[in-house]
N, C-alpha and C positions, 0 to 999 in steps of 0.2 A: 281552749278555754275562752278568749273573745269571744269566737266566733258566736260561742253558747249564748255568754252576755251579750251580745250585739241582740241577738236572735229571739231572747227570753227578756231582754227589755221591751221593747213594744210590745209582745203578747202582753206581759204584765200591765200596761197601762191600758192596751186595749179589752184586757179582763175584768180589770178594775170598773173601766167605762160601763161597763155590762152589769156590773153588781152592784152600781150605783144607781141604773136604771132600773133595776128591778127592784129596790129598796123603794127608791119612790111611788114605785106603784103600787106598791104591796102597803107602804107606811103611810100614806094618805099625802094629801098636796100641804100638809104644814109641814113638812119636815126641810131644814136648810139643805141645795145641790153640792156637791164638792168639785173644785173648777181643776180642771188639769191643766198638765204643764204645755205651755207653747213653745217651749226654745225647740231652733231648728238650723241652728250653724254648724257651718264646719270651720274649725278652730286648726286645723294644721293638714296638710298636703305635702305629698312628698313622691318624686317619683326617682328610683336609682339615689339616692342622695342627693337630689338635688332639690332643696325648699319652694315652695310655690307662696308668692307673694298672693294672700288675700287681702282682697278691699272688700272690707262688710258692709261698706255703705252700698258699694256698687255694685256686690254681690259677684265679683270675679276673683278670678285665681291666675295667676298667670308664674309659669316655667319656664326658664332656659336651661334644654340638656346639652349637656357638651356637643362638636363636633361631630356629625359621625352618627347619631343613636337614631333606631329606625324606631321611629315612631307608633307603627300598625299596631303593636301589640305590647301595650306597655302598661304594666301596673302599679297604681299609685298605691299610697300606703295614707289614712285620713282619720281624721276623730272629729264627732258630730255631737251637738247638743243635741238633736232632732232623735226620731225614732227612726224610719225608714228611709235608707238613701238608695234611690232609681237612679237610670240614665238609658238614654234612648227611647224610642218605638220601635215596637212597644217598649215597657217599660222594665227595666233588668236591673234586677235588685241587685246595690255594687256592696260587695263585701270587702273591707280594707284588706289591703297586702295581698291578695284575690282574685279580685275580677280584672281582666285584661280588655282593655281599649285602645281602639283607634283613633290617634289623634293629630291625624294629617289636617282635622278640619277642627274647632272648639267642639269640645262636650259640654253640656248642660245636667249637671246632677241638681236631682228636686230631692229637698229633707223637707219630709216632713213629721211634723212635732207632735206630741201624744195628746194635743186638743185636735190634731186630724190638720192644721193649718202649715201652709207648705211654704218654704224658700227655695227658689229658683239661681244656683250657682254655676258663672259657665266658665270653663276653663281651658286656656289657651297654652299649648305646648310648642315652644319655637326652639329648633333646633341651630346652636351656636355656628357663626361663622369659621370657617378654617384658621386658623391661627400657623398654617406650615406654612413657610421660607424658606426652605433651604437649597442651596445647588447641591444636590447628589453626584452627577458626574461631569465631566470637564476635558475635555481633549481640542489640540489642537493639530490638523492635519494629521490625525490618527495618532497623535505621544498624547498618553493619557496624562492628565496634572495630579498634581499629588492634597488631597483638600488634608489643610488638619485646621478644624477650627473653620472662620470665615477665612480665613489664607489658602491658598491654591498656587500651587508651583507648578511650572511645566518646562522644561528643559527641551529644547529644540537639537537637532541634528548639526553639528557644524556645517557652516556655510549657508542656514536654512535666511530666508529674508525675511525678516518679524516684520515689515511696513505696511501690510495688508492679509493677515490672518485669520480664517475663517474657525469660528471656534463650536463646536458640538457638544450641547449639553443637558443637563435633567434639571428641571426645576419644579419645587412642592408648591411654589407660590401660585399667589391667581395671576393671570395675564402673563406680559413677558417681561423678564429684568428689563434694566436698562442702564446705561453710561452716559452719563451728564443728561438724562433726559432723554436720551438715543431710544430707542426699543432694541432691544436685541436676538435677534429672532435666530435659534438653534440653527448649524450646517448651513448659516445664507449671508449675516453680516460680518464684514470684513471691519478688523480693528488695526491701528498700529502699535504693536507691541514695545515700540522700543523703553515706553517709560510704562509702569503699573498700570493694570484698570481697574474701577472699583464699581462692579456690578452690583446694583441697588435691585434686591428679591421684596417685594411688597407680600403680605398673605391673604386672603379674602378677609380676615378679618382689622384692617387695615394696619397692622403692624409691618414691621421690615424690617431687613437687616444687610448691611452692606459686606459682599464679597469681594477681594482682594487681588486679583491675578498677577501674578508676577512668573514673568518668563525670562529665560536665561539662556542662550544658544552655546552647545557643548563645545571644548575645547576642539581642535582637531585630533583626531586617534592615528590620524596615518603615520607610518613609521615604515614605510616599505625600503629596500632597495631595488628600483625597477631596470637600473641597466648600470653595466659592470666591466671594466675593462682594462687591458693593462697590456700596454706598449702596442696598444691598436689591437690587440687580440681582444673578441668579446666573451666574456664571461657566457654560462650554462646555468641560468637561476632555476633552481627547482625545490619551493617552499622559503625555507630560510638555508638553502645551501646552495652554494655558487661556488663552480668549476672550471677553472681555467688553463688550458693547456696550452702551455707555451711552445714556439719553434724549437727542434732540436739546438741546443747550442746556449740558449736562452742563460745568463745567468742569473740567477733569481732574488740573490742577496738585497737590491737594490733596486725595486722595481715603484714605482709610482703609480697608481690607480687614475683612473678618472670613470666616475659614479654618478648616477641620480639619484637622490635621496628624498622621502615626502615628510620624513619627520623636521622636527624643528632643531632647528641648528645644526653645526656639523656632528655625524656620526662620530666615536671613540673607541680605539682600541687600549685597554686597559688604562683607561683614564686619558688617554694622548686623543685630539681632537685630529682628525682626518677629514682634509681638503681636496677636492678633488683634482687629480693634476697639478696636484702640488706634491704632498705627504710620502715619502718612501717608505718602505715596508722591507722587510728580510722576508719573504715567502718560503723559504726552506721548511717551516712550519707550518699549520692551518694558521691564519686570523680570524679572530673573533668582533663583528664590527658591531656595535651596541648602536642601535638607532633608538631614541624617544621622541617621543609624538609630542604635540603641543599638550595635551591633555596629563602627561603624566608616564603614559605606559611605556613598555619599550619591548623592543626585542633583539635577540641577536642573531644577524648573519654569519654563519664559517663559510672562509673564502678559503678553498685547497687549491694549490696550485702545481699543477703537472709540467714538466719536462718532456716533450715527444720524441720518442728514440728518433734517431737517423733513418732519414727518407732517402738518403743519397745511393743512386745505386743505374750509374753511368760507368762506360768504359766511355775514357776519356784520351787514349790514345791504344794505339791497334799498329804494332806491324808482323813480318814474318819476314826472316834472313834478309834485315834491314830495310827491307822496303815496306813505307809506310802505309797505312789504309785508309782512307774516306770515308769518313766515320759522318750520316747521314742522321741530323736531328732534327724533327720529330717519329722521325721513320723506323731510328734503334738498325739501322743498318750500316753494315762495313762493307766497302768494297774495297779486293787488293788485286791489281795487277803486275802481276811476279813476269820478269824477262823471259823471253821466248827460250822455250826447251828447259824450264824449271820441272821438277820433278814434286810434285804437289803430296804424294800419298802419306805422305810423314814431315810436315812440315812444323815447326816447332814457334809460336806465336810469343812475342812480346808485347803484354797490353799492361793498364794503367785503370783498376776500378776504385770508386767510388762505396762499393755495396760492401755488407760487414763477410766476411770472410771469403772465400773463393768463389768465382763462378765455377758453374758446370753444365756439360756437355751429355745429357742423356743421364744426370744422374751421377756422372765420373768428374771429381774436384778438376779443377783447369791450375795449372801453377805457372804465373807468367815465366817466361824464357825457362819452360822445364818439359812440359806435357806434348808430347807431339799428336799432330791427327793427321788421316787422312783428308784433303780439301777437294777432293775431285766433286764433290756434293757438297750444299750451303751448310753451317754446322751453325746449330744456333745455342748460346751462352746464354745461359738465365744465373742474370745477376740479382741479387738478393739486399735489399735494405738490413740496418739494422731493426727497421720499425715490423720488417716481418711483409713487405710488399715487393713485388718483383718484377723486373721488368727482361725479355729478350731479347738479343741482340743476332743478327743473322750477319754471318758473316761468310760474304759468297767472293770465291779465288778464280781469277781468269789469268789466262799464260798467255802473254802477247804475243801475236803470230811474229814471225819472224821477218824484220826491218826491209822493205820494200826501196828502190830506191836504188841511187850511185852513194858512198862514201859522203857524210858529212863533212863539210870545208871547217877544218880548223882555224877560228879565229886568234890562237894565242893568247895575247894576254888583254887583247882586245875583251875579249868576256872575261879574263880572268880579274881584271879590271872594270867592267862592266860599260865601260864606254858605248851610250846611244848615238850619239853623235861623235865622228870624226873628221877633220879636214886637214888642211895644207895650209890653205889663203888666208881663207876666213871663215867666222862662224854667224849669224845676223839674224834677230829678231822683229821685223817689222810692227812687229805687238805685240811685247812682254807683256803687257798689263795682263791678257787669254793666255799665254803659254803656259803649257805644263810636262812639265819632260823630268823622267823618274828614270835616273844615270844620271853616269858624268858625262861631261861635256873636254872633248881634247882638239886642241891647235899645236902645230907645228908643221913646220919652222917658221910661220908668221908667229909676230906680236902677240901678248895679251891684249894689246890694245886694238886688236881686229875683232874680237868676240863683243858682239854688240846683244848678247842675252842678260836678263836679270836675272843677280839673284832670287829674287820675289819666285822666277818659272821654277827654280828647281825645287825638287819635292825630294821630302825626307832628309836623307844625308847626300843628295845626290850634290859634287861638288863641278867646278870650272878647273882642268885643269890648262895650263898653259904654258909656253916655253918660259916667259920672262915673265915679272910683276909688273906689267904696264895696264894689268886691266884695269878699266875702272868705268863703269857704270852704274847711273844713280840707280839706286836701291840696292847697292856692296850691303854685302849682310856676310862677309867674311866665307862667303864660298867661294872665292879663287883661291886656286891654288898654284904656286909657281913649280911645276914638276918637270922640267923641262927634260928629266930622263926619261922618265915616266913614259909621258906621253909621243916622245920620238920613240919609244920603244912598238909602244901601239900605230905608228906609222910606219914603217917597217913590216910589223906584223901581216897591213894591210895589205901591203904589197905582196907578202909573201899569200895571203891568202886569196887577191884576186888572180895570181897569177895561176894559183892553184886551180881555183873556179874557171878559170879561160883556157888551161891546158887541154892540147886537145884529144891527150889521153883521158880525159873527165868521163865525158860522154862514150866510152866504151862500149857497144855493143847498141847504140843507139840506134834503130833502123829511121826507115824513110818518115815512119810517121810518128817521131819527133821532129823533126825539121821542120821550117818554115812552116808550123802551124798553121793556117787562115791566114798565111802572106801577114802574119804580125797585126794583122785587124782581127781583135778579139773579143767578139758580141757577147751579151749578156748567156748564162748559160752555159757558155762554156766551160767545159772540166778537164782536170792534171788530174789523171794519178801518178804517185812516186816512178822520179826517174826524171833524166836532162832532157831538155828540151831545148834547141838549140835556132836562133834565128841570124842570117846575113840580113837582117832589113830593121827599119825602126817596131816597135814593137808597143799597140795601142787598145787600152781595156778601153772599149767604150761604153762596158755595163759588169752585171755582177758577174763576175768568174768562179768556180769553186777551186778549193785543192782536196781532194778525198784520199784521207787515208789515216793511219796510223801513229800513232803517238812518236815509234820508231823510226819511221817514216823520212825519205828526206826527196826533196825538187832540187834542181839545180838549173836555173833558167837562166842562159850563155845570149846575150842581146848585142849585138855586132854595132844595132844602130843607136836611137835613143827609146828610152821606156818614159811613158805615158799612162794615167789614167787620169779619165777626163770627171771634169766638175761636177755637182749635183748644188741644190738650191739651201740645205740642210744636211747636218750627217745622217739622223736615220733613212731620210731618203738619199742618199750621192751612194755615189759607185764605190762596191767593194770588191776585194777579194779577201774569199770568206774561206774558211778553213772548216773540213769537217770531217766526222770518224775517229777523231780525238789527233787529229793532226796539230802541231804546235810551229809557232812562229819561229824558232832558233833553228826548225831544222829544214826552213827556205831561204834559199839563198839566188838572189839576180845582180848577175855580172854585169854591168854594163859598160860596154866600150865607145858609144858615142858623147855627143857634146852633152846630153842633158837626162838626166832624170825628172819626169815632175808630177807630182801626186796634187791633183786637181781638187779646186775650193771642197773641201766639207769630204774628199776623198778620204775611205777606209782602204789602208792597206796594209798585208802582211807578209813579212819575213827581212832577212838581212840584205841592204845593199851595198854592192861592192863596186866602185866605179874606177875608171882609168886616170890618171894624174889629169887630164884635161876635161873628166865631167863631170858637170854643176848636178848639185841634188835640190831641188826647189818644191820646199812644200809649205804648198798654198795653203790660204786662208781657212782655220778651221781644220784643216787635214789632218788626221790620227795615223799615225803611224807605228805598229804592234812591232816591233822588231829595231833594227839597228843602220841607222844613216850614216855609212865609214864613203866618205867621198876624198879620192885623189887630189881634187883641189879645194872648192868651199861648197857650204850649205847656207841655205835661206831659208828660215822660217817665219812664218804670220802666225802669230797666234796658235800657232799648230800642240797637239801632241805627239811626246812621242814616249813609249815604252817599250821594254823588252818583250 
């Protein structure tokens, strides 16, 4: 219906013009003209809702649309005194609420009025500045902040270092925030967090508003237990469970922990605070150990703790019809040597295990002193743990051949007594401080106060004994002993048993080549096997000798003149005679019937000697002597050894 009005107002006045023209000419030139109307404003503009400021003087209009409104194609809405309103070239008749314009640049609408006379209106549309501020998003090193309002929170990672923080963000503002005037430029300026920032967002339309950042760095969450352990055994953490297996034996009622913990404070078991290497526990139970984190959380560890059955699973003594066996660790091997002409096929074993119930033999229980085998082959015992591991044992039987040799020279009570040293005169230690001598020590019928040894030399229980109480040498530690039966018994003895050893039924069946060995000059190399050996001359080792034989086994070396072995610079290098094939010291014996026996500096020697009432036993500096020094009249020793 405007449109119509708009449209059918001008024709009307431009109709009218026409029939007033033709009145005059028709009606002659007296007749008065009829003036038409001039008005040609426009009285109101409007584009979107938004009013346009006219100046009628100046003939402008001017607009501000919001933000944001695109211009090109934008229709006003207008009311005019005038009759036609154009705009543009050419010329585009503008119909209100209607016609669409571009108004990136001013437009110019011409009204003109129904006397035909025109106003020229131009009108300027500016689109408003942005009015947005705001920070939309906000992180620091990748933890988003929390915006509500101008406020923004951001919570850091425990441990994080808020002193130079680079923060990533959205801003609707123009240009870039800023802090105290800073610029703040997104992912590139570093701030120090420890107190608030307050980011100033400006908007193109020069308003603003201030942002608040407030960061807080989280408590700590750790709450682990990372190592676990109890009486030096380590714990088996897996998750929140930790297993510990204690040594068979272990009792567990009472056991103290020592842990690492990352939470805060100490761990708790049912409210009781747990220190480490401190706190007892009863473990017959699980524990339940509650760790909290600085933060808050917690969690709990169960600690189980185990008992390991019995690993023990040795035989720890081994014989067979009383003879013992050599029982070889790390090897799990026995070895027994049964007397010559033992009958091995059924021999019935006494041992002593360690492991949970019986050993066996192929399978067949073994019952100590019950089970017999045959030994003729090595038999080997698989002894059994209680924990279920097992280990075997081989146990290999040799029958000693049968004793080589003349008759062993009974010592009496000289061994039964164990006397290493024996004399008549005297007994003397040039250097107690070195001696070491494992036996007694016997004098008679001289003094106690002839024996010049310390006690300090005797080892173990070995005592002094002596006829009378006269000994007394510094460092008495109560090893003399006044025995004077005793020990005249053990002289006596000796008599009876050098005479034994010198009898000239000893050497029985002896031929030529024991006799006079190498004229009694006896170079390194040379070898005895069992059986006497007899010399009329002095008799001199001047290097290593052997005795080869048998455990059984016995020498008996008959020396008319004096026995000798000569010095060396040290014992493992100085002269020995050396025993081998499992030959033993107690079953050689040298007679000697001259002035002197004498075992030279750093000399190794073995077996028993027996000398005549007139000769000396002298052994030198250093000299070790494996056997027994029973001399007729006195011994000397330096610093020496002597043992059975």
């Amino acid at each position: 219906m405007n449109r119509i009005q708009f449209i059918s107002k001008p024709l009307t006045w431009f109709v009218a013009v026409l029939l007033a023209a033709f009145v005059a000419g028709c009606g002659g030139g007296g007749d008065t003209a009829t003036v038409l109307n001039s008005d040609k404003a426009i009285t109101s503009f409007t584009i979107g809702g938004t009013v346009g400021v006219i100046n009628q003087t100046a003939k402008t209009i001017a607009l501000t649309v919001p933000n944001g409104t695109v211009v090109t194609a934008l229709v006003p809405t207008f009311t005019t005194t005038g009759g036609v309103v154009t705009a543009g070239t050419p010329a585009v008749v503008q119909i209100s609420s209607t016609t669409a314009n571009n108004f990136t640049t001013p437009k110019v609408y011409v009204v003109t009025a129904a006397d035909s006379t025109t106003a020229t209106y131009t009108v300027t549309v500016v689109v408003a500045a942005s009015g947005a501020k705001a920070i939309t998003t906000y992180s620091l090193a990748g933890v988003s902040g929390v915006i509500t309002g101008t406020s923004i929170s951001v919570t850091m990672p425990f441990g994080t270092n808020v002193t130079a923080l680079v923060a990533t963000f959205s801003s609707t503002g123009a240009g870039v925030p800023t802090i105290g005037g800073v610029n703040q430029v997104t992912a590139a300026t570093p701030n120090n967090f420890t107190t608030p920032k307050a980011y100033l967002v400006t908007a193109a339309d020069g308003t603003s508003v201030t942002y608040t950042v407030t960061v807080a760095v989280a408590s700590n969450s750790a709450k682990a237990l990372t190592a676990y352990s109890l009486a030096g055994v380590n714990g088996t953490i897996t998750g929140t469970a930790i297993s510990v297996t204690m040594p068979f034996g272990t009792s567990v009622t009472a056991l103290v922990a020592t842990f690492t913990s990352t939470g805060a404070g100490a761990p708790t078991i049912a409210g009781v605070n747990q220190l480490s290497a401190s706190t007892v526990n009863n473990f017959t139970t699980p524990k339940a150990y509650l760790v909290t984190a600085a933060d808050g959380t917690s969690v709990t560890y169960t600690v189980t703790v185990a008992v390991a059955l019995n690993s023990a699973k040795a035989l720890t003594a081994f014989s067979l019809v009383g003879v013992n066996g050599v029982i070889t660790e790390p090897a799990h091997t026995i070895t027994v040597t049964m007397p010559s002409g033992t009958n091995v096929t059924a021999l019935v074993a006494t041992f002593t295990s360690t492991g949970a119930g019986v050993p066996t033999i192929g399978g067949v229980s073994q019952n100590s002193a019950t089970t017999p085998n045959n030994f003729t082959t090595p038999k080997a015992y698989l002894v059994t743990a209680a924990d279920g591991t097992s280990v075997t044992y081989t146990v290999t039987v040799t029958v000693a051949p049968a004793a080589s040799g003349p008759p062993a020279i009974n010592l009496l009570s000289i061994t039964t007594n164990n006397f290493v040293v024996l004399a008549t005169t005297g007994i003397s230690d040039a250097n107690p401080v070195l001696g070491l001598i494992t036996g007694n020590i016997g004098l008679s019928p001289a003094p106690g106060s002839a024996i010049t040894v310390a006690c300090s030399e005797m080892q173990g229980t070995s005592n002094i004994h002596a006829s009378d109480a006269t000994y007394a040498v510094v460092g008495f530690a109560g090893c003399a002993v006044p025995t004077s039966g005793l020990v005249a018994q053990a002289i006596l003895d000796l008599g009876t048993a050098y005479t034994a050893a010198s009898d000239p039924a000893t050497p029985a069946g002896v031929g030529a080549a024991n006799l006079n060995v190498l004229a009694g000059v006896l170079p390194a190399g040379t070898n005895f096997t069992p059986g006497t050996y007899t010399w009329g001359s002095n008799v001199n080792i001047n290097g290593d000798i052997t005795l080869t034989g048998g455990a059984s086994d016995v020498w008996v070396f008959q020396v008319s003149g004096n026995l000798a072995i000569a010095s060396g610079a040290d014992v493992p290098t100085g002269v020995k005679v050396v025993l081998v094939g499992g030959a033993v010291p107690s079953n050689v014996f040298w007679q000697v019937a001259g002035a002197s026996v004498t075992l030279g500096t750093y000399s190794t020697f073995n077996g028993n000697i027996l000398t005549s009432p007139s000769t000396l036993i002298a052994i030198q500096t250093g000299a070790v002597l494996h056997g027994r020094a029973l001399s007729g009249t006195a011994v000397t020793l330096d610093g020496s050894t002597v043992a059975p």
